[in-house]
C-alpha positions as CSV (number, residue, x, y, z in Angstrom):
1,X,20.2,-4.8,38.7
2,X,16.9,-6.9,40.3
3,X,14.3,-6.7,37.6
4,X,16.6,-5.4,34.6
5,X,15.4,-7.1,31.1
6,X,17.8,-7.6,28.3
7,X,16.9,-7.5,24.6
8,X,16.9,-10.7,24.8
9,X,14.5,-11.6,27.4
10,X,12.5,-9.1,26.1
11,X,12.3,-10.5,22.6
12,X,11.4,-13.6,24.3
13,X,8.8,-11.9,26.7
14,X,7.0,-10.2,23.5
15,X,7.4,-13.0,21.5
16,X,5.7,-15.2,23.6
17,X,2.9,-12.7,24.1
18,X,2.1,-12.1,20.8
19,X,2.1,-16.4,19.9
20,X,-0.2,-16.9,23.2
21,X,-2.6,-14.5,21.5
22,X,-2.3,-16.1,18.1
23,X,-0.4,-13.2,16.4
24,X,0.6,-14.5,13.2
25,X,4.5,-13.5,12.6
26,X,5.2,-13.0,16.4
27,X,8.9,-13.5,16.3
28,X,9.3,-11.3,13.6
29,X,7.0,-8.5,15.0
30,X,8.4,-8.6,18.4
31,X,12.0,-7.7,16.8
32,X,10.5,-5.0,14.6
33,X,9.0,-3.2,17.3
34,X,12.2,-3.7,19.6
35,X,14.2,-2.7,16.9
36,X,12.2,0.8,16.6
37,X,12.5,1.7,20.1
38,X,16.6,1.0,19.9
39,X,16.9,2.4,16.9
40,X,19.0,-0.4,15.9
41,X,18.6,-3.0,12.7
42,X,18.1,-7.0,12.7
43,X,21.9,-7.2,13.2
44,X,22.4,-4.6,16.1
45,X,19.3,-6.2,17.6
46,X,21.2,-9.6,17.3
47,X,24.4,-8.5,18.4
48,X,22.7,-6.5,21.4
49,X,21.1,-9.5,23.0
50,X,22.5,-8.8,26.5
51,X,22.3,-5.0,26.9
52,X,20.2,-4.1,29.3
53,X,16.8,-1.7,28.4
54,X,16.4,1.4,29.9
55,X,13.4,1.9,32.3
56,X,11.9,4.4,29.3
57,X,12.6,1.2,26.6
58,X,11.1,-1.4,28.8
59,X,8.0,0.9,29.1
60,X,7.6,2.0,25.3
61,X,7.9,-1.7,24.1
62,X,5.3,-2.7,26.3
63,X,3.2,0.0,24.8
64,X,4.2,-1.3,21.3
65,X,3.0,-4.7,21.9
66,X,-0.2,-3.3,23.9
67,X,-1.5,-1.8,20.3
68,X,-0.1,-4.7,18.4
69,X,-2.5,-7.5,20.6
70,X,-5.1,-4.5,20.1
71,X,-4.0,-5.9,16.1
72,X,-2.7,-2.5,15.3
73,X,-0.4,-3.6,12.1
74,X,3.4,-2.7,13.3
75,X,3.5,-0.5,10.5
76,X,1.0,1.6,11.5
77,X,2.7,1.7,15.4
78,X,6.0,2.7,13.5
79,X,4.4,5.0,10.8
80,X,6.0,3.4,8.1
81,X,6.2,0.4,5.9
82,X,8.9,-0.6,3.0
83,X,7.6,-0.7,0.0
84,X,9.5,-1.7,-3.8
85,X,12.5,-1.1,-1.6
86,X,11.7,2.1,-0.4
87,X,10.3,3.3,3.0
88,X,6.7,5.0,3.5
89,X,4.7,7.0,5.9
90,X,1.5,5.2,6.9
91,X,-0.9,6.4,9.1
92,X,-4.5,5.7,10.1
93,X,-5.6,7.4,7.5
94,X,-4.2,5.2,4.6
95,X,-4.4,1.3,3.2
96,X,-1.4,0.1,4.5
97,X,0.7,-0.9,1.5
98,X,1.5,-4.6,0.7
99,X,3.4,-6.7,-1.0
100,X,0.7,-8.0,-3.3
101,X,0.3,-4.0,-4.6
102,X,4.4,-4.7,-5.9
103,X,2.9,-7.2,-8.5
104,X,0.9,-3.9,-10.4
105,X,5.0,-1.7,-10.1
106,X,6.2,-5.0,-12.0
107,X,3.6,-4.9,-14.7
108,X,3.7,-1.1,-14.9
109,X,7.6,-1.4,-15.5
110,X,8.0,-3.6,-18.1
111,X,7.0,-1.3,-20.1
112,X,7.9,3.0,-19.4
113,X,5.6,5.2,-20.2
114,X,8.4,7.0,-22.4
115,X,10.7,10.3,-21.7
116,X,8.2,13.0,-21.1
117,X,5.1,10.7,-20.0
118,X,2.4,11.2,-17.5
119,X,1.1,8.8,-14.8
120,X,-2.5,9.1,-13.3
121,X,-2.8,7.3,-10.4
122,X,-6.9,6.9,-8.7
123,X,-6.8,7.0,-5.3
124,X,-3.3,7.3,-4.6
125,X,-3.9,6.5,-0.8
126,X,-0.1,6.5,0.8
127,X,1.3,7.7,-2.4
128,X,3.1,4.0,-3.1
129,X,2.4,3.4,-6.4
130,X,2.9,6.9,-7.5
131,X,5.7,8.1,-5.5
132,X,7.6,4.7,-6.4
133,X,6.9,4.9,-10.4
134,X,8.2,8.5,-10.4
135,X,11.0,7.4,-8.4
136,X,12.0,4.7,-11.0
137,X,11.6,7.4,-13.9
138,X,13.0,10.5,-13.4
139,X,11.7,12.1,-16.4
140,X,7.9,11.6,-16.0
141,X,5.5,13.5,-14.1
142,X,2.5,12.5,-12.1
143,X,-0.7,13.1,-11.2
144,X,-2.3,11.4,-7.7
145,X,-6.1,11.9,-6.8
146,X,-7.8,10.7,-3.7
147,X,-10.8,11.7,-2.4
148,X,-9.3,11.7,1.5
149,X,-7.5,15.1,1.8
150,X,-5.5,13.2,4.9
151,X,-4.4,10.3,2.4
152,X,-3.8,13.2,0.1
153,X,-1.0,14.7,3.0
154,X,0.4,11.4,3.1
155,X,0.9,11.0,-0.5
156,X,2.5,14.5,-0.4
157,X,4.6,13.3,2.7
158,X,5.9,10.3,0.6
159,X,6.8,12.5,-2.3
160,X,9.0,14.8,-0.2
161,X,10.5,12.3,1.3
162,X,11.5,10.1,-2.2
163,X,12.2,13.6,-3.8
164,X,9.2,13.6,-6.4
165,X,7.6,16.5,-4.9
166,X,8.7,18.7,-7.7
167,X,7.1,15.9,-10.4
168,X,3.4,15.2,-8.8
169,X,0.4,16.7,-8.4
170,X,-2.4,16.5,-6.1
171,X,-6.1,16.9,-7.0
172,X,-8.7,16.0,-4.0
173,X,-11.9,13.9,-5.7
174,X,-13.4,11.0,-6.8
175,X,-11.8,9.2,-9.2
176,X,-11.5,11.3,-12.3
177,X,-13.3,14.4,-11.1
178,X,-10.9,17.6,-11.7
179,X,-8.6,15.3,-14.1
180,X,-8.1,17.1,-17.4
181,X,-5.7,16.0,-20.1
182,X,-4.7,12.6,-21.5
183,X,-1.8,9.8,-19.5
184,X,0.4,7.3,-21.1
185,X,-0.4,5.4,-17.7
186,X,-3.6,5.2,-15.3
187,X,-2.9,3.4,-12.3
188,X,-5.3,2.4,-9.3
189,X,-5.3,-0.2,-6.3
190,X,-9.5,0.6,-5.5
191,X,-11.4,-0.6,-2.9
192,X,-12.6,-3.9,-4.1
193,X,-13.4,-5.9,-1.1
194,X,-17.6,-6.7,-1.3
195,X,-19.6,-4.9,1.4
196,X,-20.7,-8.4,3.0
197,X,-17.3,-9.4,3.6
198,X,-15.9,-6.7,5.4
199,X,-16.7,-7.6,8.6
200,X,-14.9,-11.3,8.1
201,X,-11.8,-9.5,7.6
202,X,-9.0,-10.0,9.7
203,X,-9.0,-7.6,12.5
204,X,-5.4,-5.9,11.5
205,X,-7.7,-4.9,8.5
206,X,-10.5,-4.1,9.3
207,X,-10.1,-2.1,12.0
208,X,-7.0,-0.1,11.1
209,X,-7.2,0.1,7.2
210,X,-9.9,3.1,6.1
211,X,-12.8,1.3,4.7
212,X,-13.3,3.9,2.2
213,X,-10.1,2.2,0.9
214,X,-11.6,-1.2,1.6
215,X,-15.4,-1.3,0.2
216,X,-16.3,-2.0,-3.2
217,X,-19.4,-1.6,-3.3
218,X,-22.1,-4.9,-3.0
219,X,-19.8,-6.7,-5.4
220,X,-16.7,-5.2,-4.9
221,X,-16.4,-4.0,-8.8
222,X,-17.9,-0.5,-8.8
223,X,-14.7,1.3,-8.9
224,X,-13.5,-1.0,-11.5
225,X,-16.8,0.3,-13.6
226,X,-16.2,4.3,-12.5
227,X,-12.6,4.0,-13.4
228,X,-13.1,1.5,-17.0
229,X,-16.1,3.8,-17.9
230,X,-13.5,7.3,-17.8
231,X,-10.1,5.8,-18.4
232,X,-10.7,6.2,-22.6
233,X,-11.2,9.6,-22.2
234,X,-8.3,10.2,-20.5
235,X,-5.5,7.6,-22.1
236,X,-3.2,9.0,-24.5
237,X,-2.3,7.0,-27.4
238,X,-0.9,4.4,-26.8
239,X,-1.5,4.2,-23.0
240,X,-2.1,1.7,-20.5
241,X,-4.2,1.0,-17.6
242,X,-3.3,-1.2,-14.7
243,X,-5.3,-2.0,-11.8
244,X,-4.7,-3.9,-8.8
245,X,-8.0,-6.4,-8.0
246,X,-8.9,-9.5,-5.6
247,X,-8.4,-13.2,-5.9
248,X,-10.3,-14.6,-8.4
249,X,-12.2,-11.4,-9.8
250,X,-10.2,-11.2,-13.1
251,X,-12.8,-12.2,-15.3
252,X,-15.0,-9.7,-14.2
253,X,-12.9,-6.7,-14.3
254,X,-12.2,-8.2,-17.4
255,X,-15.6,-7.7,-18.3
256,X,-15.8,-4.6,-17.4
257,X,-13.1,-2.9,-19.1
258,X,-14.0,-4.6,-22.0
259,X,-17.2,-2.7,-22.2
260,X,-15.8,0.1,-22.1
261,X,-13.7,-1.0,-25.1
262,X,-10.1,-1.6,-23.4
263,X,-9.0,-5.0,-24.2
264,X,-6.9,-7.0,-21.3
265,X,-3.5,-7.0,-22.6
266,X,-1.4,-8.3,-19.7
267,X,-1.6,-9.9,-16.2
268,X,0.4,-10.6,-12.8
269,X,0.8,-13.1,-10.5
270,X,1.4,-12.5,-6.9
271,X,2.9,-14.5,-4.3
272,X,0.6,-16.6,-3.9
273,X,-0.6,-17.5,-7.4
274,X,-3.5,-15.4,-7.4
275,X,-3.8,-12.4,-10.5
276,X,-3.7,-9.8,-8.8
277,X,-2.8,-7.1,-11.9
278,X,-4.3,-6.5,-15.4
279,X,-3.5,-4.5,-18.2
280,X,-5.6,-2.7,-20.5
281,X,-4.9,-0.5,-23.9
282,X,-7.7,0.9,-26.0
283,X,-9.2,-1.5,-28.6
284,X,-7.3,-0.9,-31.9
């Protein structure tokens, strides 16, 4: 057939594409997206290399990588990213989740929260964190907060689809606003990126990642000091709070918490080397 293109010469086609416009991962994102509109895996993909694509899968891929050199992440094209091993729904209206985020599931499960035990999560976002602590204990209930009511339908999304539902609850505010009771856990990935800085993000950030979810204020601690200066009141004995924070700002959110009389008791690495989880308990 004059014309036809096989997987792949169009693995090739987008893959050179994406490198002439200095996509990092072009290789790797050209397959995704491929892989999406075949509805195949990396092995059916590979295995496919000479069938031919339909007129309708020539034109939906080239639509795929027209919004990825727009730097549309491909998991917001696809609606979903993997996550601690399990798959979410991501839209516009959530930070898309990232590996570095898996560092503060690590820390949080080294320790359970015990049969019975409650998890806060502040500004659950996609529902990640939440969804995927309540999907490693079976016997502990949640409570996510966001002040997005579309983040909110995501997070409730997620929980339906990892069969939490049943074990969460949703409460639309800030921080702890509406949050009554006491949690053997807080957990929170805030915005912590300075104000000044969130135009020098990369583009796949910055314009495809809420900044509500991004912006932390001039210094990019204030929602460390809203959540350090109401997590007391709400720990039960015993309890622990973990936050997710930037390179290089542990010593401030240090600070912080320690003000408000929660001593650092644990950190993460991620990846690349950087803290990027602590843990605080109430000063004994």
């Amino acid at each position: 057939m004059p014309g036809a293109e096989t997987v792949a010469m169009a693995l090739a086609r987008g893959r050179a594409l994406l490198v002439a416009a200095d996509s990092p991962d072009s290789g790797l994102d050209a397959r995704l997206l491929l892989q999406a509109i075949m509805d195949l895996d990396h092995a059916g993909v590979i295995s496919a290399d000479r069938q031919v694509l339909t007129p309708e899968q020539v034109r939906r891929f080239d639509q795929y990588l027209a919004r990825r050199l727009a730097h549309e992440p491909v998991s917001k094209i696809l609606g979903q990213r993997d996550f601690y091993g399990r798959s979410f729904k991501v839209t516009a209206d959530v930070l898309d989740p990232r590996a570095d985020t898996e560092t503060l599931i690590d820390l949080a499960l080294a320790q359970g929260p015990g049969s019975g035990g409650r998890v806060l999560d502040l500004g659950s976002g996609s529902g990640a964190i939440i969804c995927t602590l309540l999907a490693e204990w079976p016997d502990v209930t949640g409570l996510a907060i966001d002040l997005s009511a579309a983040a909110l339908a995501v997070t409730a999304e997620n929980a339906e689809r990892l069969g939490v539902n049943a074990r969460i609850t949703l409460v639309q505010g800030d921080w702890f606003f509406g949050v009554t009771g006491r949690f053997d856990l807080i957990v929170s990935n805030p915005p912590y990126i300075p104000a000044g800085e969130i135009a020098a993000l990369e583009p796949d950030v910055r314009e495809h990642d809420p900044h509500l979810a991004l912006a932390g204020g001039a210094d990019g601690l204030s929602c460390y000091r809203a959540i350090a200066a109401g997590a007391g009141a709400h720990l039960a004995a015993g309890g622990r709070v973990i936050v997710e924070i930037g390179a290089g700002q542990q010593t401030d959110v240090a600070a912080i918490f320690a003000a408000a009389g929660l001593v650092l008791t644990a950190e993460r690495l991620d990846l690349g080397g950087h803290v990027r989880a602590l843990q605080f308990a109430a000063r004994s």
